[in-house]
N, C-alpha and C positions, 0 to 999 in steps of 0.2 A: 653472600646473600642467599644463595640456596642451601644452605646450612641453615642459616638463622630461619629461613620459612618451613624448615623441616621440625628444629623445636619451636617454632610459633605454633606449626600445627597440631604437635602430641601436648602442649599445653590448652588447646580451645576444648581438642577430644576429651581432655580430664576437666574440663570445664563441665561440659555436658555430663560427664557422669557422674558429678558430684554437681547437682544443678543448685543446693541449697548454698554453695558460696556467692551465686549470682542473685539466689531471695534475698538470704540476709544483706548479702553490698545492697539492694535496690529498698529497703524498708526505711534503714536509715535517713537517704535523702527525703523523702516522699514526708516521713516523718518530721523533717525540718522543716519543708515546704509546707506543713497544713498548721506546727505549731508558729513556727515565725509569722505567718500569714493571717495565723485569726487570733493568737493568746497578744502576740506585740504588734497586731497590725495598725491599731487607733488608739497605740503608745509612745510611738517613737515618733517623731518632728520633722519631714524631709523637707529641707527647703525647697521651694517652690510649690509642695504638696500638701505640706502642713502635717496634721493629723487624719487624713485621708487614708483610710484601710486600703482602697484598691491604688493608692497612690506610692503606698509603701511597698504593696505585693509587685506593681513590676521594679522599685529602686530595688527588691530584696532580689530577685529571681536570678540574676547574674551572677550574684553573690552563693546562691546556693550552688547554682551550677559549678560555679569554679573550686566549691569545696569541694564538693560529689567530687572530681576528678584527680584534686591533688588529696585527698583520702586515700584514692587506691593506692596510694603510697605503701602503706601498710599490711596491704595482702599482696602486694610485690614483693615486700620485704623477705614476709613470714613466708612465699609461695617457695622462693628461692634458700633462705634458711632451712627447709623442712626437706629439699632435694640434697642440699647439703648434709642434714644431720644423718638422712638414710642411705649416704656412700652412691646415689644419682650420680653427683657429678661425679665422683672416680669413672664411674661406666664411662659418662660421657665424651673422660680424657684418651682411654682406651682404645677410641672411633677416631680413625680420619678424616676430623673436621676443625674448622677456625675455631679456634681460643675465645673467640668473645662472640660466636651465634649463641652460645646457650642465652647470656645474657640477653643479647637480641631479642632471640627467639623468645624468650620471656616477655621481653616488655613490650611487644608488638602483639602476643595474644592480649597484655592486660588493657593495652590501647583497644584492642576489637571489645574485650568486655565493656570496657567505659565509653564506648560510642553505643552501646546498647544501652547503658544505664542512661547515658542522655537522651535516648530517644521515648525513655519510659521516663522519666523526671519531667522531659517536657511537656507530656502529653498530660501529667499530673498538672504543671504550671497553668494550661490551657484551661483544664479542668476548673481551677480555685480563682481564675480571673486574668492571670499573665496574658497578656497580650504584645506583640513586635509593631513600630509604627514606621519600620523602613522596608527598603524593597525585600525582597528574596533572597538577593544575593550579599547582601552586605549581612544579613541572617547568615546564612552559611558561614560567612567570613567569619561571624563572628563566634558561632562552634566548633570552625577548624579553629582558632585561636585555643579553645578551653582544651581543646584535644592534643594540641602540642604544648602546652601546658602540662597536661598528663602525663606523657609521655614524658617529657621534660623531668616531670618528679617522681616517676618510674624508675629512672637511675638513680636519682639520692636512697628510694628502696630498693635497689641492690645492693649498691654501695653498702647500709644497713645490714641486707640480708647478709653477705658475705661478711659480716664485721662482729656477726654474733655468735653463741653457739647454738641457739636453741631460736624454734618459731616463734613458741610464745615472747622473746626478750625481740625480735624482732618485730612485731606486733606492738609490741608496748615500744620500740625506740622509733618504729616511726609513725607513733602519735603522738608523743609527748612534745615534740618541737613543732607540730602542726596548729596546736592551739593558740600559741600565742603569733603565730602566723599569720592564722585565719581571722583571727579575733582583734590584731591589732592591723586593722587594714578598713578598707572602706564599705567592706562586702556587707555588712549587717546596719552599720548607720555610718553618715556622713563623719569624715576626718574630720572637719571642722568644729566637732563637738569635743574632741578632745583634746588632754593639754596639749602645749605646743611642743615639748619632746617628743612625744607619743605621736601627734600630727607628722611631723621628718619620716620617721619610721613607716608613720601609713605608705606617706604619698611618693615617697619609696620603693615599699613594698613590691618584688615583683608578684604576687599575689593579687596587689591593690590595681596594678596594669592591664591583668585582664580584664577584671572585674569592670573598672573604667573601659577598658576596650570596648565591650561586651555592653554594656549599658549605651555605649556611642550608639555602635551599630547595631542595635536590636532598637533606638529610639526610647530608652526605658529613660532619659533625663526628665524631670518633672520640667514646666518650663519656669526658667528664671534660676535652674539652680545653679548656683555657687563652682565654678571648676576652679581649683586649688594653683598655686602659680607655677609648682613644681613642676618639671619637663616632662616626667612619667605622666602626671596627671593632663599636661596641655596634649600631650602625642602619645597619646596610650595606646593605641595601633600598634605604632615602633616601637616604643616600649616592651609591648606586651611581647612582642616578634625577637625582640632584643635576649631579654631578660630569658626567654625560654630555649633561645639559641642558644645562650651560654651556658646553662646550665645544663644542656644536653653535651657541649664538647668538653666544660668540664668533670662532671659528674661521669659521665661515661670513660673518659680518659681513665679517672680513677678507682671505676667498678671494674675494668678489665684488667686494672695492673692487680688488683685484688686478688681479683678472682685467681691468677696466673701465680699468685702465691699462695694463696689458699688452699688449688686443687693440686699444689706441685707434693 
């Protein structure tokens, strides 16, 4: 542990010195937030809501959030690719420290960036109408969910970065399988609008688990609408807790045996 907080921390200092990686991660959402909210907001149908612009900005807002975080997939990937391609890790192996802080220490700085991206996305949400209609704390609850989510797909961008050879191919591989991720799930409109394969898939998706989590406990359900029968969709709490458990002891298991051939 005090290994991995030692490169958590020379990853946040290069944060700050290079402050435009944290512009450009924070424009993107902000950017989905002002277009999904006013070009699709008195377009798309939520049950319970209808065609209601501010009725669809808080069903969208969960949805955004939880992509803002499993995005940062992607400058995990490339962040850890790009230590790799400049002989970093060889240094690293050379120090007497655990085989898998570097990793660590990586995806625990990119969880501190992504809990600042959420604190600037939400403040935007506030801004364009988002509104929470439960307490405080199930609030929290429900952006420690998005945040170990993050964290959670932080290892599949190692996994990634270690699998490539270059930053830019690690950039492009962990976006490519993010879209049909994001896009086939409940984040932007109701599962129930689409075909009934495609529906499996959503309400499935551990994507679609927080996103449901996150709509629970933030109070963003319009009322009357529709919860799907699947078990992620009825206990999307658990779900959401489940799905990102696993994919942290698996995904993690995997980036470290990598890594350990990689930098051998």
């Amino acid at each position: 542990m005090s290994d991995s907080l030692v490169i958590a921390r020379r990853n946040m200092i290069r944060m700050t010195r290079i402050p435009e990686m944290l512009i450009f991660g924070l424009i993107q959402p902000i950017m989905f937030v002002v277009l999904f909210s006013y070009v699709f907001g008195g377009s798309i149908n939520v049950p319970g809501a209808g065609l209601s612009p501010s009725g669809y900005r808080e069903f969208l807002m969960a949805g955004i959030f939880a992509q803002t975080v499993t995005f940062a997939t992607a400058g995990a990937g490339a962040g850890i690719a790009d230590d790799m391609h400049k002989g970093l890790i060889d240094r690293f192996r050379s120090l007497p420290m655990a085989r898998g802080a570097v990793l660590t220490g990586r995806t625990l700085a990119d969880l501190v960036q992504t809990a600042l991206t959420l604190v600037v996305l939400a403040v935007v949400a506030v801004l364009v109408g988002w509104r929470t209609h439960e307490n405080f704390g199930k609030v929290l609850v429900g952006f420690g969910l998005l945040l170990l989510l993050g964290y959670a797909f932080s290892w599949i961008g190692a996994l990634i970065g270690l699998s490539v050879r270059t930053p830019e191919a690690a950039t492009s591989g962990g976006l490519i399988w993010l879209f049909p991720l994001t896009f086939i799930s409940n984040a932007f409109v109701p599962s129930e609008n689409m075909p009934s394969f495609l529906q499996t898939i959503a309400n499935w998706n551990p994507f679609s688990a927080t996103v449901q989590a996150c709509r629970q406990l933030f109070g963003n359900f319009p009322a009357g609408y529709p919860v799907p029968d699947a078990w992620p969709m009825q206990h999307p709490v658990w779900a959401s807790l489940l799905w990102s458990v696993l994919i942290v002891v698996v995904f993690r298991t995997l980036a470290v045996r990598k890594y350990r051939r990689a930098a051998g």
